[in-house]
C-alpha positions in Angstrom: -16.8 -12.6 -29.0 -16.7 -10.9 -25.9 -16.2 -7.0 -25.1 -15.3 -6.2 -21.5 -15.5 -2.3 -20.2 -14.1 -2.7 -16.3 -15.0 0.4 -14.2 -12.9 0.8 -10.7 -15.0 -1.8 -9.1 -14.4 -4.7 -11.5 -17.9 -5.8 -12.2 -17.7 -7.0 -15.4 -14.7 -9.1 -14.1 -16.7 -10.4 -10.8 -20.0 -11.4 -13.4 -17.4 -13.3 -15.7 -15.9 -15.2 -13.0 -19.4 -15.9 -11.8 -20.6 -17.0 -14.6 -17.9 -18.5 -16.6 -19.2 -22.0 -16.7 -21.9 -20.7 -18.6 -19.6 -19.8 -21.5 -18.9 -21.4 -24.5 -17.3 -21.2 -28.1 -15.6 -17.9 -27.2 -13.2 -17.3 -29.8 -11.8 -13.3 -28.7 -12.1 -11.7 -25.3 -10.9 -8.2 -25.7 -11.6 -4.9 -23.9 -10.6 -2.3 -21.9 -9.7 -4.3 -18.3 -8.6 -1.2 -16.2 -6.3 -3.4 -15.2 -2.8 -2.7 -14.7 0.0 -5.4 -14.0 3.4 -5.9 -14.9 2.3 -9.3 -16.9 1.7 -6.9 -19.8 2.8 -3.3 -19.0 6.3 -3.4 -18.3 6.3 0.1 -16.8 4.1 -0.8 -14.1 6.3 -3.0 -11.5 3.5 -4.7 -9.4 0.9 -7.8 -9.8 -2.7 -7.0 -9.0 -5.0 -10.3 -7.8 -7.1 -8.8 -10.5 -5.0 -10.1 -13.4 -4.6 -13.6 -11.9 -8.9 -14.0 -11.9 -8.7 -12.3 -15.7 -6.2 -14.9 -16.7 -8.0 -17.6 -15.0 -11.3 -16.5 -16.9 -9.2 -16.4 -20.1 -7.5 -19.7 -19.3 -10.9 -21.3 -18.1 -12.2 -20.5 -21.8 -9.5 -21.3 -23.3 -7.9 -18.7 -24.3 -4.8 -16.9 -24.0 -3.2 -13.5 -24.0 -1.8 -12.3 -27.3 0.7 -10.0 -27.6 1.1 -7.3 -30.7 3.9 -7.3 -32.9 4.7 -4.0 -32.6 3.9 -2.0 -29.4 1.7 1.1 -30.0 -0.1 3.2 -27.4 -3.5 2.1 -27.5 -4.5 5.5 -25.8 -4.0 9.0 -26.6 -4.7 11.9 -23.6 -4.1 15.5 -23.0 -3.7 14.7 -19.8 -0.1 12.9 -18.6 -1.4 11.5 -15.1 -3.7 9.5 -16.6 -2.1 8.4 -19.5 -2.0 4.5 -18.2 -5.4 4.6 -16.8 -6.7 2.2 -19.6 -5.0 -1.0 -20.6 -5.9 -2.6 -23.8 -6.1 -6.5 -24.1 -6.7 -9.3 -26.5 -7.1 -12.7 -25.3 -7.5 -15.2 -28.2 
């Protein structure tokens, strides 16, 4: 299992592609990507290249993006500008 925190400069995302060959029997990527896309938010209307290199890693590991049943908020804030700041995902 892997657990994935991505700050604004998408460390975490550059050492997984880096490294990805060097990863095996992952059964559940999941984390908070900071990554917004219109792949899996449909209120955001634009595709970052950072979604294509998290679905390659995910893809490369064999996994692939699942999708809840019912669609929750996976974040609660006071604060209404940054209410999409964090983006929630599961890759099995």
């Amino acid at each position: 299992m892997i657990n994935i925190y991505l700050g604004n400069h998408q460390l975490a995302l550059k050492y997984l592609k880096n490294t990805e060959g060097n990863i095996y029997n992952i059964l559940v990527l999941t984390g908070d990507f900071n990554i917004r896309d219109s792949n899996w938010d449909s209120l955001y209307s634009h595709h970052l290249a950072y979604s294509d290199i998290l679905m390659e890693i995910a893809d490369s590991l064999e996994l692939g993006l699942s999708s809840p049943v019912h669609q929750l908020p996976t974040q609660y804030v006071d604060n209404v500008n940054n209410y999409y700041s964090v983006i929630d995902l599961m890759f099995l």
